[in-house]
C-alpha positions as CSV (number, residue, x, y, z in Angstrom):
1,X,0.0,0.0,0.0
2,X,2.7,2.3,0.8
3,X,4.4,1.4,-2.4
4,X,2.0,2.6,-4.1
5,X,0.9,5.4,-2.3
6,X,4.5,6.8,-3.4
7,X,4.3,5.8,-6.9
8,X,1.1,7.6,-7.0
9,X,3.2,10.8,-5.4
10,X,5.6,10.3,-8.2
11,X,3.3,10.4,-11.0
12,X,1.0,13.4,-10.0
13,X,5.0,15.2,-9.3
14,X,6.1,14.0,-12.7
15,X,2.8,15.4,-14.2
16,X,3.0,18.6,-12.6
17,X,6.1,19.1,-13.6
18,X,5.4,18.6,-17.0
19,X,2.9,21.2,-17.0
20,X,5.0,23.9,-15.5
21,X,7.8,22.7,-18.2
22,X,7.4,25.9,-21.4
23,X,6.6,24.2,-24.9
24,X,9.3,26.4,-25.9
25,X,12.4,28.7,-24.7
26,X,14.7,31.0,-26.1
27,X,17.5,32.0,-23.7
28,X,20.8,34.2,-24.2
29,X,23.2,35.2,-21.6
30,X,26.2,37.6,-21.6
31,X,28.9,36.4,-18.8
32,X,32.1,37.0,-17.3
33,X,34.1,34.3,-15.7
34,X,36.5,35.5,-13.0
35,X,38.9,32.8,-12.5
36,X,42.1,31.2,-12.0
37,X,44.3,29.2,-14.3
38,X,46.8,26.2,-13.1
39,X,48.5,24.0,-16.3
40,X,51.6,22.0,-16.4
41,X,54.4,23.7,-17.9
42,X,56.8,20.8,-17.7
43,X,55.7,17.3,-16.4
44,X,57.5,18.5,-12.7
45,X,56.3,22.2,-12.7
46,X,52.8,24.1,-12.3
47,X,52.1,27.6,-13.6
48,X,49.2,29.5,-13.1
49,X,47.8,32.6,-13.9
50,X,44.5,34.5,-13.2
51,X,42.3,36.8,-14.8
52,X,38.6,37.3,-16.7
53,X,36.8,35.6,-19.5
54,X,33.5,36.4,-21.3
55,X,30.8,34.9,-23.2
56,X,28.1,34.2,-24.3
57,X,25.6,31.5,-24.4
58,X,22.1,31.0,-26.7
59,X,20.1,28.0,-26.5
60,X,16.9,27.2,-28.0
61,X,14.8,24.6,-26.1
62,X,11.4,22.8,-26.5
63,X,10.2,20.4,-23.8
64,X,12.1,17.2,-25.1
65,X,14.8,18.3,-27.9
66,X,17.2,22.0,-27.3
67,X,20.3,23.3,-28.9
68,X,23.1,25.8,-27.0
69,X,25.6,27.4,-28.5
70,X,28.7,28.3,-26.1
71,X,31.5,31.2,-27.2
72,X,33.9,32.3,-24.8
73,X,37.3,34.3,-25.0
74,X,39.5,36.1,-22.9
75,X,43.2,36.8,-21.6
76,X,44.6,35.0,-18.0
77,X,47.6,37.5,-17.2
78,X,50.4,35.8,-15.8
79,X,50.6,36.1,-11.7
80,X,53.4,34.3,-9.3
81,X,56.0,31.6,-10.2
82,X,55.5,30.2,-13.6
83,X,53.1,32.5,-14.8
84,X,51.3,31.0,-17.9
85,X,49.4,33.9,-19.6
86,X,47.7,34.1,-22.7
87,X,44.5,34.0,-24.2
88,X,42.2,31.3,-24.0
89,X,38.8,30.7,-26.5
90,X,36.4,27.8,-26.9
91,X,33.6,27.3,-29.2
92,X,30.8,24.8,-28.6
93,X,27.8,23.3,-29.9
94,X,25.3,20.7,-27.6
95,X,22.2,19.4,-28.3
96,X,19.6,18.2,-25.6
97,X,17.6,15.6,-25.3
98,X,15.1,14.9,-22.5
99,X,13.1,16.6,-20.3
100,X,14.8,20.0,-18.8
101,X,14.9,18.3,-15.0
102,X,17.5,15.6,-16.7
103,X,18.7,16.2,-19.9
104,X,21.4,14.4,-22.1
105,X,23.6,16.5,-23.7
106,X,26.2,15.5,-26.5
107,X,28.2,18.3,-28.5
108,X,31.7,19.6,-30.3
109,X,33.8,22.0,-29.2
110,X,37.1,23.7,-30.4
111,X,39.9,25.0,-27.7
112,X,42.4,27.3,-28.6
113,X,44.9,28.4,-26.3
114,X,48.0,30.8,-26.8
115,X,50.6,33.1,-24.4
116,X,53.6,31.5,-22.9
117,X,52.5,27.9,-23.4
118,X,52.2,28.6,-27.0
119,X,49.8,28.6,-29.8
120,X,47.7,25.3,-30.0
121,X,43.6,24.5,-31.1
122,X,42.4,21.3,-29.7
123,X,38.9,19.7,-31.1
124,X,37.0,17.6,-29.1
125,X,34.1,15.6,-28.3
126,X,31.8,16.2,-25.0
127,X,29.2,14.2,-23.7
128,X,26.9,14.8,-20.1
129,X,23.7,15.8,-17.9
130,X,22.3,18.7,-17.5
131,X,19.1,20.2,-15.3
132,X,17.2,23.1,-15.1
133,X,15.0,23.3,-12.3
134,X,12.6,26.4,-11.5
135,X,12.2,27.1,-7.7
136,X,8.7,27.4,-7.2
137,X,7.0,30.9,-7.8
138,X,10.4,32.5,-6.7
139,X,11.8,33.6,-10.1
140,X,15.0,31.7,-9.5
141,X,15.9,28.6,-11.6
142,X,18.8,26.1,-10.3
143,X,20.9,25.3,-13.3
144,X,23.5,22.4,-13.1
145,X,25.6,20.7,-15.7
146,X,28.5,18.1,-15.7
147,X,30.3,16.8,-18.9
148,X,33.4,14.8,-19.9
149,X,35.9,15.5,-22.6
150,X,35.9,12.5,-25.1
151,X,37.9,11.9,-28.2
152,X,39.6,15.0,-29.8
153,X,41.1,15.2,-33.7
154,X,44.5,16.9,-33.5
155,X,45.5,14.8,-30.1
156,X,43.9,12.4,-27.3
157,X,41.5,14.4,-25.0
158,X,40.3,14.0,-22.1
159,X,38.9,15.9,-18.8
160,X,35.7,17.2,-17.6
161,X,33.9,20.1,-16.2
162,X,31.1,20.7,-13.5
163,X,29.2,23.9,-14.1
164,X,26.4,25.5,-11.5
165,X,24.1,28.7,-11.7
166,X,21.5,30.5,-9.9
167,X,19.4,32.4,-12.5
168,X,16.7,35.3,-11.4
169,X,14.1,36.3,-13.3
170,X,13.1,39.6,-12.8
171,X,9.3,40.1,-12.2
172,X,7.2,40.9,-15.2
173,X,10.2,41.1,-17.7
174,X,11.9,38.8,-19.5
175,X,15.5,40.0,-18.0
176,X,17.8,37.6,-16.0
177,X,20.7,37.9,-14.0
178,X,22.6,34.2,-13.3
179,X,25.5,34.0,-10.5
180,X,27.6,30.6,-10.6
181,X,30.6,28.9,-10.7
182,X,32.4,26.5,-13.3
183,X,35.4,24.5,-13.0
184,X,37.1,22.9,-15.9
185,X,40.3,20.3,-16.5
186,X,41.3,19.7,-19.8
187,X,43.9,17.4,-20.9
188,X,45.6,16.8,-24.0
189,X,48.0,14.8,-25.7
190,X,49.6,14.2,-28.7
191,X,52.6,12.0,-29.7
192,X,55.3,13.0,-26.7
193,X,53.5,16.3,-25.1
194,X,51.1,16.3,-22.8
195,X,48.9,19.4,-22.0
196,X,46.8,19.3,-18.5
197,X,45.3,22.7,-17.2
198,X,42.2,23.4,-14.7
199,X,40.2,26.6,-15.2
200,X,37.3,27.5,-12.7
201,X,35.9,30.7,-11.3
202,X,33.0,32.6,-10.4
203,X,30.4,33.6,-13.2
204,X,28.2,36.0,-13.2
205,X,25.9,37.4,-16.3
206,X,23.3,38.8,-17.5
207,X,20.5,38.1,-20.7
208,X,16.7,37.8,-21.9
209,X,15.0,34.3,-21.3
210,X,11.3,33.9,-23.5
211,X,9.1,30.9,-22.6
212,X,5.4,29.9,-23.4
């Protein structure tokens, strides 16, 4: 009986859930990433470096099937012993599938990094989860993503990133303002070099969000 009583709960959550979900939702978000930069310079010696990125992010979402598009660029100016700085961008593409409470997300991305450590463009594969979960009647949404780094074309990839976000909506306008963090490792290698760095920081943005 009691097994069934919470099945019962499940479904009429499910449901409701469902019906709160928008048919469809365009989303774009401008962002800066304050954050720290630690990569190995030689296989003994870590360099790091600090500084800001910006971005953007556009995504187009129904309540089963969404696209995002991810651009970011900046410059990490070299700070302390073994300073590594240089400009860092990365291009991806995702698609989603599933409902916005637990979505699978598959996509492509391009990294190119240059500075100190040099000038190199890594390609890669990603593959993850993602939820989007709106907090009650609040006007806040919980967004959290995690993804790893899969096959890459120029060298072997590998890594992954964990990326969280709480998103306000302001009352009776389609304006947003989204404060988070992110923290990526991403490590590459081809033939005798080997390339590992970890980027993560605070985000904090701003952008337009349209459902119905």
């Amino acid at each position: 009986m009691r097994t069934a009583w919470l099945i019962a709960l499940a479904l009429a959550a499910s449901s409701e859930l469902a019906a709160q979900t928008p048919a469809f939702e365009v989303r774009g978000v401008v962002f800066g990433l304050l954050g720290k930069r630690d990569a190995e310079t030689s296989p003994t010696t870590l360099g790091q470096s600090t500084g800001t990125l910006t971005g953007g992010e556009l995504s187009l979402r129904g309540r089963s099937i969404g696209v995002l598009v991810r651009l970011v660029n900046g410059d990490l100016s070299a700070s302390g012993s073994g300073g590594i700085g240089g400009r860092l961008t990365t291009g991806e593409v995702r698609l989603q599938a599933g409902p916005r409470a637990l979505a699978a997300e598959v996509g492509y991305g391009k990294r190119a990094t240059g500075g100190t450590l040099g000038a190199t463009v890594y390609s890669y594969l990603r593959a993850g989860v993602s939820s989007v979960l709106d907090i009650g009647g609040t006007g806040l949404t919980a967004r959290i993503s995690a993804a790893a780094y899969l096959k890459g074309q120029e060298a072997s990839v590998s890594g992954h990133e964990v990326a969280t976000a709480l998103e306000y909506r302001l009352r009776r306008t389609p304006f947003v303002v989204t404060l988070g963090y992110r923290a990526e490792v991403f490590r590459a290698t081809a033939g005798a070099t080997e390339r590992a760095e970890k980027v993560s920081g605070v985000v904090a943005g701003v952008g337009i969000r349209f459902a119905r």
